[in-house]
PASEBA-1860 file (N, C-alpha, C; in nm, 3 decimals):
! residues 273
1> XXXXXXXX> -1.598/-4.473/-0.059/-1.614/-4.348/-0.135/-1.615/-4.228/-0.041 ~ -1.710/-4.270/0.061/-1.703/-4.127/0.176/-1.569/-4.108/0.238 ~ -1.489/-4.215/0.239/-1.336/-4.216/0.322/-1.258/-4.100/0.237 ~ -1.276/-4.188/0.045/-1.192/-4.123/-0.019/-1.241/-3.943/-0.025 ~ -1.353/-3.907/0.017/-1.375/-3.727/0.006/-1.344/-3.713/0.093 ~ -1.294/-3.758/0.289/-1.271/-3.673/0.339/-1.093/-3.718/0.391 ~ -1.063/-3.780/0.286/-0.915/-3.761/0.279/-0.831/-3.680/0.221 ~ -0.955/-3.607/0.101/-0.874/-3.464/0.043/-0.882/-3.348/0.125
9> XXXXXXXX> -0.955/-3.357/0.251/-0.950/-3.252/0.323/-0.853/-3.256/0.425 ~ -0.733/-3.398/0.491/-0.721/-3.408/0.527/-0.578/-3.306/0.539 ~ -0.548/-3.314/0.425/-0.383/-3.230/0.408/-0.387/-3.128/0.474 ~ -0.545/-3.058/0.461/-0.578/-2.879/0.402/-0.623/-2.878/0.576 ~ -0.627/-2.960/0.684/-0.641/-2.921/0.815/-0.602/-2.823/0.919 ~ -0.409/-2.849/0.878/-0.363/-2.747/0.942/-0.352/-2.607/0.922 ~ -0.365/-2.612/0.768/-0.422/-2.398/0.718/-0.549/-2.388/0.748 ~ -0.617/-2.485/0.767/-0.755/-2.428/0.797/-0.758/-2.435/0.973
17> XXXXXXXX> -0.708/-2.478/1.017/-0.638/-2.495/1.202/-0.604/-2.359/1.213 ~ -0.438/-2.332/1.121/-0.432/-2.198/1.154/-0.550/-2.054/1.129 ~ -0.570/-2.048/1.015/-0.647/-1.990/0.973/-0.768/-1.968/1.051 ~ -0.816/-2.068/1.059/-0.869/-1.986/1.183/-0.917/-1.927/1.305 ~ -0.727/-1.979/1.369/-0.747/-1.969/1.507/-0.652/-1.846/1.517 ~ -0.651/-1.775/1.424/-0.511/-1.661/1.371/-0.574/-1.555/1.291 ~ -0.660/-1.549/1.222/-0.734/-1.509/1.171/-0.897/-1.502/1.210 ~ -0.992/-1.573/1.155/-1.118/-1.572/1.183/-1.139/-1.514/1.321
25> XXXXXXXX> -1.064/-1.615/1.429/-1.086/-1.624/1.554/-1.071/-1.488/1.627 ~ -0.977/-1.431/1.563/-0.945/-1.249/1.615/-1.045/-1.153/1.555 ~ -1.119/-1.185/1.441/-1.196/-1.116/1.404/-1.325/-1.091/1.483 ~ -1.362/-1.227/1.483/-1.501/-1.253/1.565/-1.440/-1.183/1.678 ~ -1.388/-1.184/1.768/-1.358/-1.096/1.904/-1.359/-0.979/1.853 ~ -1.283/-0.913/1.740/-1.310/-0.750/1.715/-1.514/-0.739/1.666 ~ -1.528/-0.797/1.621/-1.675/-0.748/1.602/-1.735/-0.790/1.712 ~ -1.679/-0.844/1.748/-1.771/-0.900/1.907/-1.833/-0.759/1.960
33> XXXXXXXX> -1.711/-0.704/1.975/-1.647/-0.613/2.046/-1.705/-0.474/2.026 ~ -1.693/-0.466/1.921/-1.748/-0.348/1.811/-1.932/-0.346/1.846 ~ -1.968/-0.446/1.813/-2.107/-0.431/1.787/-2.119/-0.476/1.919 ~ -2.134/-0.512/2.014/-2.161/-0.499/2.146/-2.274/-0.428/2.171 ~ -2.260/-0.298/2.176/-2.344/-0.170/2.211/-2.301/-0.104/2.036 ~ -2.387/-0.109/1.886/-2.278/-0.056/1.817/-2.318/0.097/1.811 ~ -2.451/0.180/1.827/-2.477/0.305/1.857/-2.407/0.345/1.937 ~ -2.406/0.314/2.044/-2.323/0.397/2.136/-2.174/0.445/2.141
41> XXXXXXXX> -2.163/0.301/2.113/-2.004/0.315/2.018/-1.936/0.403/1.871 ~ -2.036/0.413/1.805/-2.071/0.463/1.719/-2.058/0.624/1.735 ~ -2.140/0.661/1.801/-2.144/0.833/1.866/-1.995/0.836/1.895 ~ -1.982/0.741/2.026/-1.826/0.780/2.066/-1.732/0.808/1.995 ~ -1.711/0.757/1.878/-1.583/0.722/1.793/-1.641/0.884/1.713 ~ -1.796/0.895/1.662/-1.757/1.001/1.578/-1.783/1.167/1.666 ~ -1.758/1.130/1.780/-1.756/1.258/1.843/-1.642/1.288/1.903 ~ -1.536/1.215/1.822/-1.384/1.238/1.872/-1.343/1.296/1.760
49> XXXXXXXX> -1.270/1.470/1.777/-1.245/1.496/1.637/-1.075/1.430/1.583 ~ -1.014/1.381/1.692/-0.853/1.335/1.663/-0.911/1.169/1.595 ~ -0.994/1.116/1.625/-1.054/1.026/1.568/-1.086/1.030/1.409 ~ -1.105/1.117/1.368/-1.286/1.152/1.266/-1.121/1.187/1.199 ~ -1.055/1.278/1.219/-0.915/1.387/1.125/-0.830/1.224/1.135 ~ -0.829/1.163/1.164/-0.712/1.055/1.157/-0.787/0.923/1.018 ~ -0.900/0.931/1.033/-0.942/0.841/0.889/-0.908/0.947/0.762 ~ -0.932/1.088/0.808/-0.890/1.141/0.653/-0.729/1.207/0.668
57> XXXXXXXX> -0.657/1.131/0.732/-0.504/1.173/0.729/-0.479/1.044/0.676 ~ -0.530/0.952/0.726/-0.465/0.814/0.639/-0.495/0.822/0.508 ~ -0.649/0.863/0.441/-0.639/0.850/0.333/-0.599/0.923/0.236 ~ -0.559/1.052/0.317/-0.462/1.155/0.210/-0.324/1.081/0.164 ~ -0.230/1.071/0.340/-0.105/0.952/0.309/-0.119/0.874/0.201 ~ -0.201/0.794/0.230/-0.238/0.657/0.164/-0.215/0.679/-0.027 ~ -0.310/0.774/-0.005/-0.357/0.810/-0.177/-0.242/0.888/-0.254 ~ -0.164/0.994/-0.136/-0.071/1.072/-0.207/0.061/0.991/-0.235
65> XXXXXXXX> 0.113/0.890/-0.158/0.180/0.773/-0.137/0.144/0.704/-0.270 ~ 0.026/0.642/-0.285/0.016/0.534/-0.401/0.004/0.603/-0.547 ~ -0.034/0.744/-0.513/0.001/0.782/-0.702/0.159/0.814/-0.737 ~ 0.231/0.846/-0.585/0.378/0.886/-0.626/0.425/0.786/-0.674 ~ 0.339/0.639/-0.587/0.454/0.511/-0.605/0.407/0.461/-0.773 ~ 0.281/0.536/-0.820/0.250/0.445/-0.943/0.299/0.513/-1.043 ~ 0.336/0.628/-1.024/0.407/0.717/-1.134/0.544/0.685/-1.151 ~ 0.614/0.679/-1.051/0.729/0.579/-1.033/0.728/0.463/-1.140
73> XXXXXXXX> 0.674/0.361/-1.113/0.644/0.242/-1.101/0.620/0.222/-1.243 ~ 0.535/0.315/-1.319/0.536/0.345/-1.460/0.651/0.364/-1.552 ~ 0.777/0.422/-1.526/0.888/0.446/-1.565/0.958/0.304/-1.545 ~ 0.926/0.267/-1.451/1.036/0.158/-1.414/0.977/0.057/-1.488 ~ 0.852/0.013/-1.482/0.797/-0.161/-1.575/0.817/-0.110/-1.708 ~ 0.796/-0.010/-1.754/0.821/0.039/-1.896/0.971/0.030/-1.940 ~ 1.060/0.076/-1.858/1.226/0.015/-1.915/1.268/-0.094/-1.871 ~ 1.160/-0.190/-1.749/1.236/-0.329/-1.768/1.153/-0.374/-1.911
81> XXXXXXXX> 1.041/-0.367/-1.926/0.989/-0.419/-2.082/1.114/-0.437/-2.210 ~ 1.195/-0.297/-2.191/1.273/-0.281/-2.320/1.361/-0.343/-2.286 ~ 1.415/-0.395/-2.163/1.554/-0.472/-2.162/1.569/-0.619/-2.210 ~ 1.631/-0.698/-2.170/1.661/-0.817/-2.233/1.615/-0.917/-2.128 ~ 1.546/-1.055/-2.149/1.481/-1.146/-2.042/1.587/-1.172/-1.914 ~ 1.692/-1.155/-1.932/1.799/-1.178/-1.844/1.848/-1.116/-1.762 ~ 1.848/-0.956/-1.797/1.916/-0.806/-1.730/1.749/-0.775/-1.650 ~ 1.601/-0.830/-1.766/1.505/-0.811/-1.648/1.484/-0.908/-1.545
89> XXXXXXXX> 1.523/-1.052/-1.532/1.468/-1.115/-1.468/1.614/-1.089/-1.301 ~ 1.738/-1.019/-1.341/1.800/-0.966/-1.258/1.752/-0.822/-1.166 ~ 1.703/-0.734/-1.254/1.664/-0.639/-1.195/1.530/-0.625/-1.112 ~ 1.450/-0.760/-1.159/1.356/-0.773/-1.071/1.334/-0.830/-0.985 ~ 1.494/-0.925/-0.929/1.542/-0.962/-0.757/1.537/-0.851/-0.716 ~ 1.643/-0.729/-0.794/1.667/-0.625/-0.675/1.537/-0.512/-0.648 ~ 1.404/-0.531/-0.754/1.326/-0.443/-0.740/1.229/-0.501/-0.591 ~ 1.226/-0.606/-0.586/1.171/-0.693/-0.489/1.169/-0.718/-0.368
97> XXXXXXXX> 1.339/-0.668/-0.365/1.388/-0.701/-0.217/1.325/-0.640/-0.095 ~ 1.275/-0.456/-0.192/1.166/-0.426/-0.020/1.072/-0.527/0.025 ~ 1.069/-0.598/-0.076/0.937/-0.645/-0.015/0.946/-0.766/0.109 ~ 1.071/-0.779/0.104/1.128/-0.865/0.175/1.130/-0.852/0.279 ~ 1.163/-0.708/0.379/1.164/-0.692/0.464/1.080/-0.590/0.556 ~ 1.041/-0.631/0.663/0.926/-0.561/0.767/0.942/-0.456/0.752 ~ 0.817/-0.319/0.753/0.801/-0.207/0.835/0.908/-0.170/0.901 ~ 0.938/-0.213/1.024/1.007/-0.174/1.144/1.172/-0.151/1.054
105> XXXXXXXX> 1.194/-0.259/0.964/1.352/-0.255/0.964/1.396/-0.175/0.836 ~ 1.242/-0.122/0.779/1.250/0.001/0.659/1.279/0.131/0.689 ~ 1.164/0.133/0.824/1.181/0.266/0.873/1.325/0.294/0.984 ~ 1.385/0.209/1.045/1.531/0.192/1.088/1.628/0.245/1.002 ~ 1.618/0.170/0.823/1.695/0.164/0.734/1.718/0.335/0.672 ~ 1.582/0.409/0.716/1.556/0.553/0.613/1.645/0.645/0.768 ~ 1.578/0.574/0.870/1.626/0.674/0.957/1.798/0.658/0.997 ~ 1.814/0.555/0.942/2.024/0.532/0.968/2.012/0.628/0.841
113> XXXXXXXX> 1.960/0.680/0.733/2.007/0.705/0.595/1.994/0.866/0.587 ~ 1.836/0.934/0.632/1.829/1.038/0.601/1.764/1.090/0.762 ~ 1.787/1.021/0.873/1.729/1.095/0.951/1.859/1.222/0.982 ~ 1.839/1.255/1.180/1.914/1.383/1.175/2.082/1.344/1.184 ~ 2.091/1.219/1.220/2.222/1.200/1.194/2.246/1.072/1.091 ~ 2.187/1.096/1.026/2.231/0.983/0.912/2.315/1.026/0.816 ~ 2.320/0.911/0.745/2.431/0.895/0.637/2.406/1.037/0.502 ~ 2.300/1.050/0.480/2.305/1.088/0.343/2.246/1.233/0.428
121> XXXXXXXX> 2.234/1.306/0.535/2.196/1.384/0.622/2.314/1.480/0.648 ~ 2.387/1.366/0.658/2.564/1.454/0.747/2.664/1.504/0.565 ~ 2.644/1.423/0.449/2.698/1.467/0.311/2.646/1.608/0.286 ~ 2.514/1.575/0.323/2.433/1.759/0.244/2.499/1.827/0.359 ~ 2.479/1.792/0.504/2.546/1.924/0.585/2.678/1.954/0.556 ~ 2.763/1.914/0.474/2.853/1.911/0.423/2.915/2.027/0.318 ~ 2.803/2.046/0.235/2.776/2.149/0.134/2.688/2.280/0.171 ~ 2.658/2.262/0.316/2.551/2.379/0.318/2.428/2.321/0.394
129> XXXXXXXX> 2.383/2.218/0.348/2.260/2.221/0.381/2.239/2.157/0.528 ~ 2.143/2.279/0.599/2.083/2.240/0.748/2.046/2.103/0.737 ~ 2.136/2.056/0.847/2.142/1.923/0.921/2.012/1.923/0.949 ~ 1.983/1.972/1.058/1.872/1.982/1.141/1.706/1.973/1.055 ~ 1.718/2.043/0.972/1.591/2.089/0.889/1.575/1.969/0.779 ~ 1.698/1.912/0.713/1.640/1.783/0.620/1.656/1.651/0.682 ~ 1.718/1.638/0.844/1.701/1.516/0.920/1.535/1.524/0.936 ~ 1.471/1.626/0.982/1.344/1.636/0.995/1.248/1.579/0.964
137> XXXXXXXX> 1.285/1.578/0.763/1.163/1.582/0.690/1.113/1.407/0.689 ~ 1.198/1.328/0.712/1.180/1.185/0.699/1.076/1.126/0.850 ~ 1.066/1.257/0.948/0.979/1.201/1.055/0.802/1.287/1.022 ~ 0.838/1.382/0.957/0.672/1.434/0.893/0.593/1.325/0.789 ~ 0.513/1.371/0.797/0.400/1.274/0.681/0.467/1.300/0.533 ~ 0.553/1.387/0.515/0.583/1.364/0.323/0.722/1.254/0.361 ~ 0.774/1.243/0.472/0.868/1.146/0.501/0.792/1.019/0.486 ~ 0.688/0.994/0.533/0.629/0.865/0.594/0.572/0.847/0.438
145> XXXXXXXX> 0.522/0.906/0.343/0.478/0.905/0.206/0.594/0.856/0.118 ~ 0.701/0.886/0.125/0.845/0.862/0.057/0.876/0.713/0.145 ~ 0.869/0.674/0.243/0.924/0.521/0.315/0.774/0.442/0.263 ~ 0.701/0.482/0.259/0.570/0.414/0.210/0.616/0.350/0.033 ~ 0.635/0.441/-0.046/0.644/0.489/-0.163/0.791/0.369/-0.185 ~ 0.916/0.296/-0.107/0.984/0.245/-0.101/0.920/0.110/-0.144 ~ 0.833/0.033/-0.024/0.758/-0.088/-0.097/0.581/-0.093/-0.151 ~ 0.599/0.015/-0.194/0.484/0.026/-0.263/0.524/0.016/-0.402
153> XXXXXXXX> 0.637/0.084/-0.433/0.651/0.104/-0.600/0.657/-0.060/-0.662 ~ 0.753/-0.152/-0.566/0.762/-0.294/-0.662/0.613/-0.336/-0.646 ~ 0.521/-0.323/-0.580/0.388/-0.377/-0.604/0.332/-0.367/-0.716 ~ 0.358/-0.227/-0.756/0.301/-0.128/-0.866/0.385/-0.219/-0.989 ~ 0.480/-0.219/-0.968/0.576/-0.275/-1.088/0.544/-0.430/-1.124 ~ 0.500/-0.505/-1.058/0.481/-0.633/-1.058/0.379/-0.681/-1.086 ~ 0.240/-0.523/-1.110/0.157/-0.554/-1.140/0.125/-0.491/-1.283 ~ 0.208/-0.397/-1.338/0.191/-0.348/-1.458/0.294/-0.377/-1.554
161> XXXXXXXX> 0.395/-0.487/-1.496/0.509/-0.546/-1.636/0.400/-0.651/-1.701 ~ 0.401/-0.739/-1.654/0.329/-0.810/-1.741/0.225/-0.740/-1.814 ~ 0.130/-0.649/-1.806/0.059/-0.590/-1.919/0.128/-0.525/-2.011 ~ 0.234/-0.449/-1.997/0.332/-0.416/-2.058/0.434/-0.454/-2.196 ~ 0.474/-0.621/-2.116/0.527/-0.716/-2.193/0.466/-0.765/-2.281 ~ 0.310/-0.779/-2.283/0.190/-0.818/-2.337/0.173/-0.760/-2.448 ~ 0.168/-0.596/-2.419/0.134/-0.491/-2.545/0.221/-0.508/-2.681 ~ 0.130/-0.514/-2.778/0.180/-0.526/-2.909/0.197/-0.401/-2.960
169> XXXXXXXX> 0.313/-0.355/-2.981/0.377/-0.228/-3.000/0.362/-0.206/-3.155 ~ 0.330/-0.268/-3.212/0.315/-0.260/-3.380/0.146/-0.200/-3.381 ~ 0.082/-0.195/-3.333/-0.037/-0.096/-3.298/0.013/0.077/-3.289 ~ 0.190/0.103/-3.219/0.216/0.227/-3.222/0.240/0.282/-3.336 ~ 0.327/0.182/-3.387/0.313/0.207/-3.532/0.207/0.243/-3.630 ~ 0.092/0.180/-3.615/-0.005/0.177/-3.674/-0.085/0.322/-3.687 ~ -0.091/0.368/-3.575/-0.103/0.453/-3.562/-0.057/0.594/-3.542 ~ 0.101/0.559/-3.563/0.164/0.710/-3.609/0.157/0.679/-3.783
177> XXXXXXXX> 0.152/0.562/-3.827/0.139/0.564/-3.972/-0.061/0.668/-4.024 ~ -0.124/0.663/-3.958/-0.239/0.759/-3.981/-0.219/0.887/-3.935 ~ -0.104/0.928/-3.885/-0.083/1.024/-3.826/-0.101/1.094/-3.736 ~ -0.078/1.016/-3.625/-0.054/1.044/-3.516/0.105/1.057/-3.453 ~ 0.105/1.168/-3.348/0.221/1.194/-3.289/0.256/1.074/-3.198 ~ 0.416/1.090/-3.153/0.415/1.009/-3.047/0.359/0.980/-2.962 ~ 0.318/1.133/-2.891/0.262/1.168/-2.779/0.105/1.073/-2.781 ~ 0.049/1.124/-2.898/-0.120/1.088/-2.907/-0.098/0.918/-2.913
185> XXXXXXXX> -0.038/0.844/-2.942/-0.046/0.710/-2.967/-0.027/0.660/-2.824 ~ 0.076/0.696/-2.735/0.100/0.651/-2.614/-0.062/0.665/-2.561 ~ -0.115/0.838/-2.590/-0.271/0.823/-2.480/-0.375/0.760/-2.547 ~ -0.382/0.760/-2.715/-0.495/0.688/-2.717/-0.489/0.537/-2.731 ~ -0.357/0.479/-2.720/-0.336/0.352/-2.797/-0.274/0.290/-2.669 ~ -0.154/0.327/-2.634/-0.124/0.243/-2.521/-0.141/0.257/-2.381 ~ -0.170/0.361/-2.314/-0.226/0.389/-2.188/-0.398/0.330/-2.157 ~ -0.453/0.357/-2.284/-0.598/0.301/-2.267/-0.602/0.148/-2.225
193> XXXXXXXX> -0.486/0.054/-2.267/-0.457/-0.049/-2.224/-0.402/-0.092/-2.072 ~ -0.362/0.006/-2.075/-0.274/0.036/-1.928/-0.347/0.044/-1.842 ~ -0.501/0.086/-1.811/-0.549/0.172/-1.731/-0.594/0.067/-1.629 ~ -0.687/-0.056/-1.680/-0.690/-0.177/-1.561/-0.586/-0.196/-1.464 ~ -0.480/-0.218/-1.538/-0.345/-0.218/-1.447/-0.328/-0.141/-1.353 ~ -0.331/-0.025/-1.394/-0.309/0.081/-1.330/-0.424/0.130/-1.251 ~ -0.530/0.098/-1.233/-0.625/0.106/-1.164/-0.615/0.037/-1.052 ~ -0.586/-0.167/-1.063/-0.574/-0.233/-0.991/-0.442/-0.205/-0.868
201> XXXXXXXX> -0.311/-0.157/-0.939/-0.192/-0.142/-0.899/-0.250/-0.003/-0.752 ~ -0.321/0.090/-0.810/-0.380/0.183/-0.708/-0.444/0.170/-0.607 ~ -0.565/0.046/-0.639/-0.599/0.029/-0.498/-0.552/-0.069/-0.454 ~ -0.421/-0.148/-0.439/-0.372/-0.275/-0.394/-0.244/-0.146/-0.319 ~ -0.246/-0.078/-0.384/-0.144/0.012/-0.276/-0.211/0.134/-0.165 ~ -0.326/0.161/-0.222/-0.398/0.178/-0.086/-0.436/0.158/-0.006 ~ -0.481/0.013/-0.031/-0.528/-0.064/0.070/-0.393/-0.120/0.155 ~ -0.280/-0.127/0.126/-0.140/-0.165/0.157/-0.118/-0.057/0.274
209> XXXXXXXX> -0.071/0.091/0.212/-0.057/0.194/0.271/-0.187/0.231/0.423 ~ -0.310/0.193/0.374/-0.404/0.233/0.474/-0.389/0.135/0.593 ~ -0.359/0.034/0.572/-0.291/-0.060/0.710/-0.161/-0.076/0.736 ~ -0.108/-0.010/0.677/0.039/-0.013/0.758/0.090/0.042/0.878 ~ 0.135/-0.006/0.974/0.161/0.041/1.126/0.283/0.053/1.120 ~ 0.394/-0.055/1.128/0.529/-0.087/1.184/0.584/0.028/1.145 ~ 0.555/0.065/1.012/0.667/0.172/0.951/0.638/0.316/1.036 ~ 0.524/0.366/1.041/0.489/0.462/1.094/0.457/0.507/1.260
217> XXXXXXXX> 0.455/0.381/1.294/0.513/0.411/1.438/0.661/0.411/1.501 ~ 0.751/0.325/1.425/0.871/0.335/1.432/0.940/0.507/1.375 ~ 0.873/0.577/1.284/0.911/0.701/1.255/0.872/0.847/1.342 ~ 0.702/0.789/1.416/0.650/0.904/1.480/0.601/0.868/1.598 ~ 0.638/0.715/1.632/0.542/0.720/1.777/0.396/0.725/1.725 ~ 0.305/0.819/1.778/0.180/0.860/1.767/0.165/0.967/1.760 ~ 0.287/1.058/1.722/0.278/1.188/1.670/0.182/1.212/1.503 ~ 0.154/1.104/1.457/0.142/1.131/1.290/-0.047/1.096/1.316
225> XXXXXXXX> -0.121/1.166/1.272/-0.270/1.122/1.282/-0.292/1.085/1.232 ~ -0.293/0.905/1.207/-0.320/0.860/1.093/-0.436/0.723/1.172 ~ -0.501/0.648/1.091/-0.563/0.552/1.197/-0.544/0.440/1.240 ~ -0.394/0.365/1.178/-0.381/0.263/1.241/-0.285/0.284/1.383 ~ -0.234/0.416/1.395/-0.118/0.505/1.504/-0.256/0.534/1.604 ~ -0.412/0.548/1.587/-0.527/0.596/1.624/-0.552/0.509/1.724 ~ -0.567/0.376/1.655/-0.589/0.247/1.688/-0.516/0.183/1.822 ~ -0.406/0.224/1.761/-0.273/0.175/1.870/-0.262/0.268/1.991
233> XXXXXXXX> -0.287/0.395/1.965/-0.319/0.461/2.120/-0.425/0.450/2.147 ~ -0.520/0.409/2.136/-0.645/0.380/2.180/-0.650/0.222/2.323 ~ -0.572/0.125/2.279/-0.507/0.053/2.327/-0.384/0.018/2.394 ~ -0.320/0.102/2.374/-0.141/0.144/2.434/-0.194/0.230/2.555 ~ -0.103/0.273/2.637/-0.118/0.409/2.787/-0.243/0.399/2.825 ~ -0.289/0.255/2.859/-0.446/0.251/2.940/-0.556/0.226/2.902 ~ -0.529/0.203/2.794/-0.625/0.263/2.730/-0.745/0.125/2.698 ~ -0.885/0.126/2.747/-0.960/0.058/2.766/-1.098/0.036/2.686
241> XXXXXXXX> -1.104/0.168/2.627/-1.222/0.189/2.562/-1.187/0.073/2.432 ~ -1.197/-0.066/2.431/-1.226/-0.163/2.368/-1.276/-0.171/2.202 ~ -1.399/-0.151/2.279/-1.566/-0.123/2.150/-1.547/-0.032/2.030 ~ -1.462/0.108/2.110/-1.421/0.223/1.981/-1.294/0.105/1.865 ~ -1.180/0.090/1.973/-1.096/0.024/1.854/-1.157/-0.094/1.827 ~ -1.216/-0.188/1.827/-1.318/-0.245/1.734/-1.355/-0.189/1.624 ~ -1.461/-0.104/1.647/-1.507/-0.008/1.514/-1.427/0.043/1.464 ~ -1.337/0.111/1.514/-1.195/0.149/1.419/-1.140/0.022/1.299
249> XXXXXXXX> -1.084/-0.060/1.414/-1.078/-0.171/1.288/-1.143/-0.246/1.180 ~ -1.280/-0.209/1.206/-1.387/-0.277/1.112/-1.392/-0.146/1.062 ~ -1.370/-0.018/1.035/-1.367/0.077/0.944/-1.245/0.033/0.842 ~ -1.165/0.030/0.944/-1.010/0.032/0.843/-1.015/-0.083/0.781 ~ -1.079/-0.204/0.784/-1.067/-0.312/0.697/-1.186/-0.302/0.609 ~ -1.291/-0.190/0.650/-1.381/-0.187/0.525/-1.331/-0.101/0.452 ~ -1.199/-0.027/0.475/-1.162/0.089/0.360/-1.100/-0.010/0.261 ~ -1.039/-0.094/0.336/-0.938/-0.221/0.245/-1.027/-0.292/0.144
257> XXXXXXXX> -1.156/-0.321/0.171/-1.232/-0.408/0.125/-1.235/-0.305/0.019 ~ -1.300/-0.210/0.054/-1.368/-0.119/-0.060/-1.292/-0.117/-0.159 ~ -1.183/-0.066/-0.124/-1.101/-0.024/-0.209/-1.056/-0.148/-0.348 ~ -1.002/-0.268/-0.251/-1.040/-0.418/-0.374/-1.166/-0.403/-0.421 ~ -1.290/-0.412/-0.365/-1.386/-0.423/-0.483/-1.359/-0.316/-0.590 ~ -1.345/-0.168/-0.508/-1.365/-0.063/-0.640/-1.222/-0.111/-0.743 ~ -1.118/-0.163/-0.752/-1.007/-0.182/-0.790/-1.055/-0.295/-0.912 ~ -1.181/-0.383/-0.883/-1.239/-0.531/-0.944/-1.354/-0.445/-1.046
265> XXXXXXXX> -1.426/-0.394/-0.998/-1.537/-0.331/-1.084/-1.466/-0.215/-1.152 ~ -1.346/-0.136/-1.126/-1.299/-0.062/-1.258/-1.255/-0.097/-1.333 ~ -1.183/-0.230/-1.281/-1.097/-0.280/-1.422/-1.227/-0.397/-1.496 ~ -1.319/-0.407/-1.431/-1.398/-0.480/-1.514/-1.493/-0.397/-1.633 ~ -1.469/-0.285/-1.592/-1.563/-0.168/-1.660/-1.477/-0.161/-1.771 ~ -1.347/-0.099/-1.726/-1.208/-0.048/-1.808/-1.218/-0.186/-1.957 ~ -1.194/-0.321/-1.881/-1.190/-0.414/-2.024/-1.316/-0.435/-2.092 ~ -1.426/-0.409/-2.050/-1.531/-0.416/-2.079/-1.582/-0.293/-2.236
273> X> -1.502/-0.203/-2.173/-1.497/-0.107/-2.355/-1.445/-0.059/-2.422
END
């Protein structure tokens, strides 16, 4: 009997091998690390003001990024709903495909497309418009918000079709038959349904956006103040002070955390009345 219980563990060895010699194992060294000395460390990190301005540049990015991508994202699960199981289950290979591929080869892909000599860069200089000035905009933060906003939106979409598909639309009816407008039935009847979704879809893309590196160092280097670019020069050109990027990273993964719980307790609130 004791053989047969620890033969169901036997499969599950090597994810738990990797796991956590890939995981766990890097963690414990960052908190090692972190909490070491954690006051002292502590002062340090918040008496750096490129430090302190780089947690609230990520979470402006982050946030202004995940409502563009959910407003998006709203249009789009709402007309695959109306299409046919076949034209949607096609359009949602091609909605997918960012997701397919790394950071690094997104931000490559925007900068062959709209940087200063790209493709869709050199058409507008074509008609008028400064080369120079709209190659630009794809290396500033509303650039890095728009390449963000690329695989953020199918997240958003993948998490609000199915509620979508779900909704019983004979409720709209129902309620333009008491007289209500279009308009009022969508906010009081079908968005109120929506809103878990759309709650969850928000912070699964913030928490997405608030750790993303590849894309944003491939666009700015460490020109962009954001904190995982913070992180990385902190450790890149010499850089030794250990203990700070520790605490950095145990910030930035408690923004992640937070953000899932608050994402679990709104939508538990949201179905709850």
């Amino acid at each position: 009997m004791k053989l047969a219980k620890w033969a169901v563990w036997f499969p599950m060895l090597p994810g738990l091998l990797g796991y956590g010699l890939f995981f766990l194992f890097p963690v414990i060294l960052v908190f090692s690390e972190a909490l070491s000395a954690p006051l002292e460390t502590f002062n340090r990190m918040i008496s750096d003001s490129y430090l302190l301005s780089s947690i609230g540049g990520s979470l402006v990015l982050a946030g202004s990024a995940s409502l563009m991508s959910l407003l998006v994202a709203l249009f789009i699960a709402y007309f695959l709903s109306q299409t046919s199981p076949r034209m949607r289950q096609w359009l949602s290979i091609a909605i997918a495909l960012p997701l397919v591929f790394s950071g690094l080869i997104v931000a490559y892909g925007f900068i062959l497309t709209f940087g200063r000599a790209g493709f869709v860069t050199q058409l507008l200089g074509q008609i008028g418009i400064p080369e120079g000035q709209f190659g630009n905009v794809i290396f500033t933060p509303v650039g890095l918000a728009m390449v963000y906003c690329y695989y953020l939106i199918p997240r958003a979409v993948f998490i609000l079709l199915p509620v979508i598909l779900n909704f019983d639309w004979q409720q709209m009816k129902v309620s333009e038959s008491f007289g209500a407008n279009r308009w009022q039935s969508y906010r009081y009847v079908f968005l109120p349904q929506l809103y878990p979704a759309m709650i969850t879809s928000l912070c699964v893309m913030v928490s997405v956006a608030l750790g993303a590196y590849g894309t944003a160092l491939a666009l700015s280097g460490t020109q962009l103040n954001i904190l995982p670019l913070a992180i990385y020069s902190k450790i890149s050109d010499g850089g030794t002070d250990f203990p700070v990027v520790g605490m950095l990273s145990l910030l930035l993964v408690g923004l992640c955390v937070l953000f899932t719980l608050l994402a679990d307790k709104l939508k538990q609130r949201l179905e709850d009345m």
